[in-house]
N, C-alpha and C positions, 0 to 999 in steps of 0.2 A: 401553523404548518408552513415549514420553508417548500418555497416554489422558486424554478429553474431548473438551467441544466442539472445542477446534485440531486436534486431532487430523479429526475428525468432516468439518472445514472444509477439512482440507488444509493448513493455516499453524502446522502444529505446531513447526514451529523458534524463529516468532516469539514462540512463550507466553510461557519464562521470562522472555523479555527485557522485555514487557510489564510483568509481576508483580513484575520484580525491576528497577528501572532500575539503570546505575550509576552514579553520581556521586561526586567527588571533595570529601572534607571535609579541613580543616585537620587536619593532622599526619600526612597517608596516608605510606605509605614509596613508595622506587621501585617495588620489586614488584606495589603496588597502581595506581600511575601506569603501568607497564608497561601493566600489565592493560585499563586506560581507552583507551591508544593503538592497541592490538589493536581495540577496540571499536570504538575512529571510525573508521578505517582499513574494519573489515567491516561497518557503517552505512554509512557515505557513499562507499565502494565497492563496492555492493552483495554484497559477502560475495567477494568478488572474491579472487584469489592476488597477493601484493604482494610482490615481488624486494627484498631486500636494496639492490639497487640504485636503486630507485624508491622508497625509502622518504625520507619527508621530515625528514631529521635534524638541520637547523638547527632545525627548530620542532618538533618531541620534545624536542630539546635543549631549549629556553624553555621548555614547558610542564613537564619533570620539573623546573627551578630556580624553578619561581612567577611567570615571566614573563608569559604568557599563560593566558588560562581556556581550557575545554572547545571553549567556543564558537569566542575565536579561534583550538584549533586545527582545528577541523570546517572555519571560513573557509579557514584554508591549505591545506588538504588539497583540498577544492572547487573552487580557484583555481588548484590546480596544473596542470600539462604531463597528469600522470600521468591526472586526472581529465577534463580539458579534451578529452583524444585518445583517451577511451575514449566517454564518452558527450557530447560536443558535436559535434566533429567527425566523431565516425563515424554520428552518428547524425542522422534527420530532425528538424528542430526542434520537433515536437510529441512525439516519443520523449524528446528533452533535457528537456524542460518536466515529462511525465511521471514522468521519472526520477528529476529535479531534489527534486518536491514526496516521492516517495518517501524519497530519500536524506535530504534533508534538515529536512524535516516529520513524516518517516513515516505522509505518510497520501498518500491519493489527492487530484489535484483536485477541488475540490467541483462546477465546473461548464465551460464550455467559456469563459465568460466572464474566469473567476479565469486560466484558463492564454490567453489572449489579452492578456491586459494582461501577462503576461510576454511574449511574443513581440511585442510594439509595444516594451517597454522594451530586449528587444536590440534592433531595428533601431536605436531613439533612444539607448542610452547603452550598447550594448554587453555584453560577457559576463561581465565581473566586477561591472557594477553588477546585474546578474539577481541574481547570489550572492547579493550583500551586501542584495537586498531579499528574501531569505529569510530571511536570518538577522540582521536587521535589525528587523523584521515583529512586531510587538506580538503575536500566535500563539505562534513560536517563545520571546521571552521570556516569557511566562506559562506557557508550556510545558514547557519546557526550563531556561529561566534560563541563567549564566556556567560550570554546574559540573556537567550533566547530559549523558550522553552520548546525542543522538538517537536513539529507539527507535520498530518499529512500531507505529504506533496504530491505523491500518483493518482488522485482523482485528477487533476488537469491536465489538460492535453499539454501545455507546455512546461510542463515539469517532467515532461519524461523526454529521455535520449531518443527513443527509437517507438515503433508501433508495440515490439512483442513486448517492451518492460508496460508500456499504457493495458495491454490485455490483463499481463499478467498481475499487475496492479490487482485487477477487479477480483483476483481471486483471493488475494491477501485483506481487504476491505469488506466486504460485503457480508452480510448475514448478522446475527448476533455478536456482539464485540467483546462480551463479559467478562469474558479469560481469555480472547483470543483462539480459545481452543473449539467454540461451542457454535452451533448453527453451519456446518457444514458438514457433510458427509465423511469429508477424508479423516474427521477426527486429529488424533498427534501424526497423524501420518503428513507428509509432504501434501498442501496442495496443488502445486504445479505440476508434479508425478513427471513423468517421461516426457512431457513437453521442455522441464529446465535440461533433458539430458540431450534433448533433440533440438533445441534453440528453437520454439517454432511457437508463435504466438498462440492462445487457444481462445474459442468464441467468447464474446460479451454478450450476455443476454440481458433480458430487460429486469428489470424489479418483479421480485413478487406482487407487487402492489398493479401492476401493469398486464404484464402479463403471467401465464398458467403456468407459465414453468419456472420463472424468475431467476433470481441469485442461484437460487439451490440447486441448478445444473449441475449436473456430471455426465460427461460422455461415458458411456457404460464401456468397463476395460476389456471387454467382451469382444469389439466391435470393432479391433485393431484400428487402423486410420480412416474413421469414419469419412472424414473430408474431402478424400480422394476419391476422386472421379474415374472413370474407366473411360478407355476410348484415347484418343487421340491429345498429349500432351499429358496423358496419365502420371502418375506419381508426386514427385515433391511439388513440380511446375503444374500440375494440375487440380490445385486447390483454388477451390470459387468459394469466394464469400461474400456476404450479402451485409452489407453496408449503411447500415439508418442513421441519418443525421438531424441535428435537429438545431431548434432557435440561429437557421443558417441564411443569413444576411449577410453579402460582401463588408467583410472589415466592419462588421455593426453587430455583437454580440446581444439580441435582443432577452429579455427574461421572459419566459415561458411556464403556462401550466402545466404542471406533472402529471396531469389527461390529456395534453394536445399531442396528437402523434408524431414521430418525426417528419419533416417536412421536403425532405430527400432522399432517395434512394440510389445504393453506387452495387453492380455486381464485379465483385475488384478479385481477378487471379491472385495468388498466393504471391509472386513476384511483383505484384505491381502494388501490395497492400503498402508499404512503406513510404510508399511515393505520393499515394494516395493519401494517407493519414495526414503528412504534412502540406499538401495540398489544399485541405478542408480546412484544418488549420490556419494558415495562411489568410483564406479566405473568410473566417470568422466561424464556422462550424462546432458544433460538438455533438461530436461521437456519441450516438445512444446505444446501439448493440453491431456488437458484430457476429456472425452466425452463421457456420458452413452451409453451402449451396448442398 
């Protein structure tokens, strides 16, 4: 049983992969080329179950003789029927976009803006050029390079730009990971919903495993802007949230049981969460939920 922060967060499957990428060096054998193709396959199909039959064996075949890199086989695999009819066509186009920047970036969208210019570039040149400007994308080669197999990076607090892509992280991670599509409420539907159109971070909560409400959060749409306070400072500048940190040692990231509670508490306004987030950061902190006042 992995213990720590992942644990803590909920996204304990993604740690090792994190800590440990894998990548292919000169003189690997099949056995370890095997092992890389398992990897892309459950990256860029969101940990998905892949038939013998759907599996892509023209291009395993090139990539075990040194034909292709890493990269071009993550492009094949993306580009396939197999891919295309799980998550493009069965899903709404801001789910695809969502899913896209997961599988293939392993982070969330940074902002509503970044996943809007993919969605003008399908209309204007279609669904394989989307791919190809991911994995195309000065990000992904600084990132990843020809020989790295795509791994998730928004569970860390320092992998992400900003506080709202670190929230919006936890909603593209969490829950059942089987298709990508299963263990959340929203279904193919968008899970960020009106928060990517509002740029506006949305709660962390804790694990099922923790607590009663866990992962499987949803602000009921019912409820308009739950977060806002009435009174004085009301509206956008009037969002309070409540802030649990935890294994929080100045500059000393200690490992922690995934029963010990977080060991700080911050009630941080809506404008001051970003200042905040890096702050904590800074000082060694990680983020266990965040969750409107």
């Amino acid at each position: 049983m992995p213990f720590g922060p992942a644990s803590i967060l909920g996204v304990e499957r993604f740690a090792q992969d994190c800590e440990a990428p894998l990548e292919l060096a000169p003189g690997d054998d099949d056995a370890t080329k095997e092992a890389l193709i398992r990897a892309v396959y459950k990256q860029v199909l969101g940990n998905a179950y892949v038939m013998d039959s759907e599996r892509q064996l023209v291009a395993e075949s090139q990539f075990k003789l040194g034909e292709i890199s890493v990269r071009e086989f993550v492009r094949t695999i993306a580009k396939s029927e197999l891919y295309r009819t799980r998550f493009f066509d069965a899903c709404a186009r801001y789910r695809y976009i969502e899913l896209a920047f997961r599988h293939l970036l392993g982070r969330a969208p940074a902002s509503f803006e970044e996943m809007r210019r993919h969605a003008e570039r399908l209309d204007a040149s279609g669904y394989e050029s989307d791919i190809d400007s991911f994995l195309d994308s000065d990000e992904y080669q600084n990132t990843f390079g020809e020989w790295t197999v795509p791994y998730q990076r928004g569970w860390r607090t320092e992998s992400c730009a900003t506080l709202q892509e670190f929230t919006w992280s936890f909603q593209l991670l969490r829950g059942n990971s089987s298709s990508s599509l299963k263990g959340n409420l929203a279904g193919i539907q968008s899970r960020l919903g009106g928060a990517a159109y509002q740029n506006r971070p949305l709660p962390v909560v804790a694990p099922s495993s923790i607590d009663s409400q866990g992962w499987s959060f949803r602000p009921s749409p019912n409820l308009g802007d739950a977060a806002t306070r009435s009174g004085v400072g009301a509206g956008e500048e009037g969002k309070v949230y409540r802030v649990e940190v935890t294994a929080y040692r100045a500059n000393n990231v200690r490992r922690v049981s995934r029963y010990t509670k977080s060991n700080r508490v911050y009630f941080v306004p809506y404008n001051k969460l970003s200042e905040q987030y890096q702050r904590i950061h800074r000082e060694g902190g990680k983020i266990a939920s965040i969750t409107p006042v």
